[in-house]
C-alpha positions as CSV (number, residue, x, y, z in Angstrom):
1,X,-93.2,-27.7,-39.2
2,X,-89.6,-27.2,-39.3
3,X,-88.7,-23.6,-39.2
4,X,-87.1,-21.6,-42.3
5,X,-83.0,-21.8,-43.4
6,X,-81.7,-18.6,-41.7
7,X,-78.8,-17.3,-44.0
8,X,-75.1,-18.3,-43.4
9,X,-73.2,-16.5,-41.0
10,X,-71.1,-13.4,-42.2
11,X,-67.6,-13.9,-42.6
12,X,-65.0,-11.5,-40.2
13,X,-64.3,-9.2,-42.6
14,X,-68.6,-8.6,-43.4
15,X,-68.4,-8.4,-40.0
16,X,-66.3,-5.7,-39.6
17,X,-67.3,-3.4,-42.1
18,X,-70.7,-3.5,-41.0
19,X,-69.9,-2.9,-37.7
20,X,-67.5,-0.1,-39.0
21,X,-70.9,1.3,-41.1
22,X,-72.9,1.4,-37.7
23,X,-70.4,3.2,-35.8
24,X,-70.3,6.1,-38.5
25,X,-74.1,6.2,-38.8
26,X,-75.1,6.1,-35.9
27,X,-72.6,8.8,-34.4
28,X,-73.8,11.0,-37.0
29,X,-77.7,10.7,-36.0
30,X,-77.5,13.0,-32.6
31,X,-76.0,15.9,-34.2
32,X,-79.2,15.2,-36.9
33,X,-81.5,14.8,-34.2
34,X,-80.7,18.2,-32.6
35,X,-80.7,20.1,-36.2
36,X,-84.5,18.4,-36.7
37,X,-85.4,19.6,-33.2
38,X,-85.0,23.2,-34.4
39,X,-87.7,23.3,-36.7
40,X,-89.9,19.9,-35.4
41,X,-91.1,19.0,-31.7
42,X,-89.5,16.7,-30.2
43,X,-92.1,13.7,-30.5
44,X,-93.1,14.9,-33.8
45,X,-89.5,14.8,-35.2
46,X,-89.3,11.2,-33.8
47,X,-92.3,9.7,-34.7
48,X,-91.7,11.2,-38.3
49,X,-89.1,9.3,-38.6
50,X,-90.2,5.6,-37.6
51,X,-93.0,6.6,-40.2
52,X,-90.3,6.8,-42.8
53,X,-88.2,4.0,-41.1
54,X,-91.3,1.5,-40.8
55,X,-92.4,2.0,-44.9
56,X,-89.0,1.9,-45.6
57,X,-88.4,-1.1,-44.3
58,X,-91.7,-3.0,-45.8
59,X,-90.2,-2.9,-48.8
60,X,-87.1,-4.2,-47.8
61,X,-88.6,-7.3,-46.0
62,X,-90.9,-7.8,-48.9
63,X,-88.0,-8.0,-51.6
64,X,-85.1,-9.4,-49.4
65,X,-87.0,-11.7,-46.5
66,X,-87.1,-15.1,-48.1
67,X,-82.8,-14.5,-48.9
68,X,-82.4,-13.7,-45.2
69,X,-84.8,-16.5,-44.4
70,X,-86.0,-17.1,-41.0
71,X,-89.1,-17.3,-39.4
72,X,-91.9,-15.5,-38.4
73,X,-90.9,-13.1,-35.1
74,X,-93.8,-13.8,-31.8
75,X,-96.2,-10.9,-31.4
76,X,-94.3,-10.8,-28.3
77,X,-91.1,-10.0,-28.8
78,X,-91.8,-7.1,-31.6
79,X,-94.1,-5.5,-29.9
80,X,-91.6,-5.5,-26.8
81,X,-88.9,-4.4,-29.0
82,X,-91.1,-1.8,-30.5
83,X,-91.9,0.1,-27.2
84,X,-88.4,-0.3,-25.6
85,X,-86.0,-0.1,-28.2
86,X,-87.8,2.5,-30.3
87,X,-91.0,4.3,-29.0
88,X,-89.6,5.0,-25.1
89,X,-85.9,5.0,-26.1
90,X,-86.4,7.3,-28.7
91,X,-88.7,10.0,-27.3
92,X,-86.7,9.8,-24.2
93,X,-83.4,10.6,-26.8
94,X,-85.6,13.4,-28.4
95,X,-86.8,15.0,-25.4
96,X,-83.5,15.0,-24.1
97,X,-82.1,16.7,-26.9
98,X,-84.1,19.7,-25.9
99,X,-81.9,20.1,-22.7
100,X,-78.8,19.0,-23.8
101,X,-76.3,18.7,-26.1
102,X,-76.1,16.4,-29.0
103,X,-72.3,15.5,-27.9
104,X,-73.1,15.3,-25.0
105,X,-76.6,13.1,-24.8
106,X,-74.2,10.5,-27.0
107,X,-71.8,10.4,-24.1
108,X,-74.1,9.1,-21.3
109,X,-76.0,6.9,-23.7
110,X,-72.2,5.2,-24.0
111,X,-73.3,3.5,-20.5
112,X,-75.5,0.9,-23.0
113,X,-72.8,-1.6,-23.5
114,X,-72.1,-1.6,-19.7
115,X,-75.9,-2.1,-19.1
116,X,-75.8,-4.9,-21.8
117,X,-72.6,-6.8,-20.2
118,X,-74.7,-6.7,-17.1
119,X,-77.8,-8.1,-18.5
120,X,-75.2,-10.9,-20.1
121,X,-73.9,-11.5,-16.8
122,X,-77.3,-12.5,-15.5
123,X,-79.1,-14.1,-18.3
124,X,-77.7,-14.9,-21.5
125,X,-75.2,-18.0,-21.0
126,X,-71.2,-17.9,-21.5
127,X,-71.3,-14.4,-21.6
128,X,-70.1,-14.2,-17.6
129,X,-68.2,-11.2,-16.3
130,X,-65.0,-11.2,-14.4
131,X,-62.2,-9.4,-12.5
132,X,-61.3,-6.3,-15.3
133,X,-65.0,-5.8,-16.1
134,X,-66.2,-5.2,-12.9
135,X,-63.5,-1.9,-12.2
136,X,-64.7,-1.2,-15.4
137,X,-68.5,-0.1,-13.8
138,X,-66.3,1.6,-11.4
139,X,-64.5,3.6,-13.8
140,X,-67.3,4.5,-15.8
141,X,-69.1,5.6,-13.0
142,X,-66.4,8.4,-12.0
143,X,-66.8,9.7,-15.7
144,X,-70.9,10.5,-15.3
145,X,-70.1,12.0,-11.4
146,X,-67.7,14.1,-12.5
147,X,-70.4,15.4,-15.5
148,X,-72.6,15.5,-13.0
149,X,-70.4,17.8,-10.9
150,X,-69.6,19.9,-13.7
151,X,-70.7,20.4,-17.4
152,X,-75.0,19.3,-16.9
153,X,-74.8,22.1,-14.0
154,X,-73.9,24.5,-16.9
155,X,-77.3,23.7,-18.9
156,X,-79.5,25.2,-15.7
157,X,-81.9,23.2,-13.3
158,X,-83.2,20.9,-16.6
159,X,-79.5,19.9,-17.1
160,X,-79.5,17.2,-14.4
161,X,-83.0,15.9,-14.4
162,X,-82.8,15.9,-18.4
163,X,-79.8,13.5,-17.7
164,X,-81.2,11.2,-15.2
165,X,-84.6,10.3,-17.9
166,X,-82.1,9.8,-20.6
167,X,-80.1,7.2,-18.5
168,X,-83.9,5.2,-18.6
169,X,-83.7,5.1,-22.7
170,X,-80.3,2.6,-22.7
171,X,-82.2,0.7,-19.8
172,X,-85.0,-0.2,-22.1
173,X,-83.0,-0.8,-24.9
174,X,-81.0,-3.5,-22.9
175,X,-84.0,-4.6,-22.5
176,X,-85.1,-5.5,-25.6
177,X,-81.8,-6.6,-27.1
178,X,-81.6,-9.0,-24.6
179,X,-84.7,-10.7,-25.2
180,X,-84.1,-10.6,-28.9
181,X,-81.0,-12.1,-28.4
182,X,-81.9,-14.8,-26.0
183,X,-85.1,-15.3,-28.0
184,X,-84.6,-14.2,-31.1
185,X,-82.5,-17.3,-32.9
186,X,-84.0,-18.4,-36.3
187,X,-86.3,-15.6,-36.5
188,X,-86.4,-12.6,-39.5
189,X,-84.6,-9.8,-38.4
190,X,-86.5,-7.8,-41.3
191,X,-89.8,-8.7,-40.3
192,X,-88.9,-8.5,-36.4
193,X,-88.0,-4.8,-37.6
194,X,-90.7,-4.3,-39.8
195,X,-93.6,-4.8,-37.3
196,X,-90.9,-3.2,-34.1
197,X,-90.8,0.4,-35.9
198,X,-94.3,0.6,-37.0
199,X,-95.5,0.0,-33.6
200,X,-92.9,2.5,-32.4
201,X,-94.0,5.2,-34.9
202,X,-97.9,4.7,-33.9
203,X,-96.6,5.2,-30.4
204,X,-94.6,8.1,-31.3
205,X,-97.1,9.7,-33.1
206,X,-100.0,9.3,-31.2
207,X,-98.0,10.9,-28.2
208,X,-96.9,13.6,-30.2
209,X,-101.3,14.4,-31.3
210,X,-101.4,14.6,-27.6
211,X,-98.8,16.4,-26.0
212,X,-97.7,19.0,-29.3
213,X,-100.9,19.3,-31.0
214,X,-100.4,23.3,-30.0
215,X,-96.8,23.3,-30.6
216,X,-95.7,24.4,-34.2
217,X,-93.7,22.7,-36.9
218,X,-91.8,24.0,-39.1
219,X,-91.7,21.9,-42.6
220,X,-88.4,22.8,-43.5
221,X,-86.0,21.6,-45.9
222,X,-83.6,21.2,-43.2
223,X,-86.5,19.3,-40.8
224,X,-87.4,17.0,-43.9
225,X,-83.6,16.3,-44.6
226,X,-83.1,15.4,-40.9
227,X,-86.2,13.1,-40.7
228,X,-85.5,11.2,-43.9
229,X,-81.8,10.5,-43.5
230,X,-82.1,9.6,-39.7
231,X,-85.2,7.1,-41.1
232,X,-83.7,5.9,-44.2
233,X,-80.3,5.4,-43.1
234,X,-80.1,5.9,-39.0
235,X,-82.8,3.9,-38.5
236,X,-83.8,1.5,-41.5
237,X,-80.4,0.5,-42.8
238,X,-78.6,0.2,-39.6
239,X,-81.1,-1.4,-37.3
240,X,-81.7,-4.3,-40.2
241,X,-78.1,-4.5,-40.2
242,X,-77.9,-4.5,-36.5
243,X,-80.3,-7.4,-35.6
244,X,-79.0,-9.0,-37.7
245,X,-75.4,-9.6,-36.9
246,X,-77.3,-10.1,-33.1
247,X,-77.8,-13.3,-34.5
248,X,-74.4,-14.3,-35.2
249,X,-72.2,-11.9,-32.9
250,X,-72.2,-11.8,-29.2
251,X,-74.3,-9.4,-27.7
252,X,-71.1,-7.7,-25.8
253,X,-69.2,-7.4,-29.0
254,X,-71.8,-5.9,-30.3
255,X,-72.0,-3.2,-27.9
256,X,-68.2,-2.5,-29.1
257,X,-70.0,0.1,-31.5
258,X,-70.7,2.0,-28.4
259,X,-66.4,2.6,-28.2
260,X,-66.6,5.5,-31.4
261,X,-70.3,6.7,-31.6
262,X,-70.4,8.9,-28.2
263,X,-66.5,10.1,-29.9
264,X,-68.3,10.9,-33.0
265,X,-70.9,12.4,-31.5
266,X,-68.6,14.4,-29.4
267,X,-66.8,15.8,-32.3
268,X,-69.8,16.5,-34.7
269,X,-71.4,18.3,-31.8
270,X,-68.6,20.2,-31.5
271,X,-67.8,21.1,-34.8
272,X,-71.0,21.7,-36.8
273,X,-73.1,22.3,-34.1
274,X,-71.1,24.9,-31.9
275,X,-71.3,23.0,-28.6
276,X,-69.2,23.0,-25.6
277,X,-66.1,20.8,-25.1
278,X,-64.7,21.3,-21.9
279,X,-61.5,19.7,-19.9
280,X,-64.4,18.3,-17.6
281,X,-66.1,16.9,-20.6
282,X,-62.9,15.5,-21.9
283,X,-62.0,13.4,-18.7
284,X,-65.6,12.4,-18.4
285,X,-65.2,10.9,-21.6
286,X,-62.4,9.4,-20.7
287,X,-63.4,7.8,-17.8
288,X,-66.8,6.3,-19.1
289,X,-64.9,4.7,-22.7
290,X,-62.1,3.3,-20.6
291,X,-64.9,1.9,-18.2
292,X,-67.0,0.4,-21.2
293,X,-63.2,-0.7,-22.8
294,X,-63.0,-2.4,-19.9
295,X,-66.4,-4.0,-19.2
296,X,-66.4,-5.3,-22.9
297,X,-63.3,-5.9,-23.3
298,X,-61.6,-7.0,-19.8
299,X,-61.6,-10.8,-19.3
């Protein structure tokens, strides 16, 4: 049986803008997250939203899956994807959020697209690092010991534990997007997505019946706004868009969106949410963008 006619590639400029959308969207959702975590446990808040994300997107593979085309994802490789990239990366993110700053959290989740250039050094072919990229590690590595050293001390004896089990939720997710793109060819992104976020908010849920079942939540407008926009648009809309492009783009360009979300995070943390921008933040920053700018970039 010869498998289904994926859809053409997108032209530069499709490209772009997508990529453009992701960067906005998703540098919006941690400053979201941390407003839901005011009203909503942390696992509650999270599986919430895949429950919005996974119904949401049943409809959108069921009225645009035969235009994208592709074929039917292995068991496999959703339900991998499912636990890595959005059951464990996710609660990790959520839990994390209860320590730490929404800014900040973005920042040291900016280590992904070095942790993906890494995993394309290693297994997915022509996508070899050289000279440039390898200083780049270095550089990015000054950035988190000097927040190490500085701003997570400020956040109390959960500040630096809190940041070492975030540093696992990017791990996983390299995971996962490496497997999906070095076995994910031909396949529907919407139905790889589809059957990945359901199984992540089962997961989600189920942990949060036993861990917060004597924690309250608070219903409030403000939780339910935060749950449906980071499910309908943080999640649904810009992980179909995401996969996606993986099937066309290389997986370290890709990771280019990891340049302006921990910046936009940083801002909107700052600015609507009252958190702490210090000169030691700031050179942080600076080291671990110039040291993805340079993994990513440097050939």
């Amino acid at each position: 049986m010869q498998p289904e006619q994926v859809s053409r590639a997108p032209s530069k400029l499709v490209t772009n803008l997508c990529i453009a959308l992701l960067c906005a969207v998703w540098g919006s959702t941690w400053i979201v997250i941390r407003f839901g975590l005011r009203d909503l446990p942390a696992m509650t808040s999270g599986g919430a939203r895949f429950v919005v994300a996974g119904v949401a997107m049943c409809a959108v593979a069921a009225l645009f899956g035969k235009r994208e085309g592709g074929s039917k994802p292995p068991a496999w490789l959703w339900i991998t994807l499912g636990v890595c990239n959005f059951a464990l990366s996710y609660g990790i993110v959520y839990a994390t959020e209860e320590v730490l700053p929404s800014g900040l959290v973005s920042l040291l989740w900016g280590v992904f697209p070095m942790l993906m250039a890494l995993s394309s050094h290693y297994f997915l072919p022509g996508e070899r690092l050289h000279g440039a990229q390898w200083l780049g590690f270095v550089v990015g590595l000054a950035g988190l010991v000097l927040l190490f050293f500085t701003d997570l001390h400020s956040f109390g004896p959960e500040g630096i534990p809190a940041a070492l089990l975030l540093f696992l939720s990017p791990l996983v997710s390299c995971v996962g997007n490496t497997l999906v793109k070095l076995r994910g060819g031909g396949i529907s992104s919407l139905a790889l997505n589809r059957n990945a976020m359901l199984l992540g908010a089962t997961l989600l849920c189920a942990f949060a019946a036993l861990t917060e079942h004597q924690v309250d939540a608070h219903w409030t407008p403000r939780a339910i706004a935060s749950v449906v926009y980071l499910g309908l648009v943080g999640t649904t809309l810009t992980f179909g868009l995401y996969f996606w492009l993986m099937r066309y783009v290389d997986a370290h360009k890709m990771s280019l969106i990891s340049y302006v979300t921990p910046a936009v995070g940083l801002a909107l943390g700052w600015r609507f949410g009252g958190e702490p921008f210090t000169r030691y933040t700031l050179a942080g920053s600076a080291c671990i963008l110039s040291g993805v700018v340079l993994v990513v970039r440097g050939k």
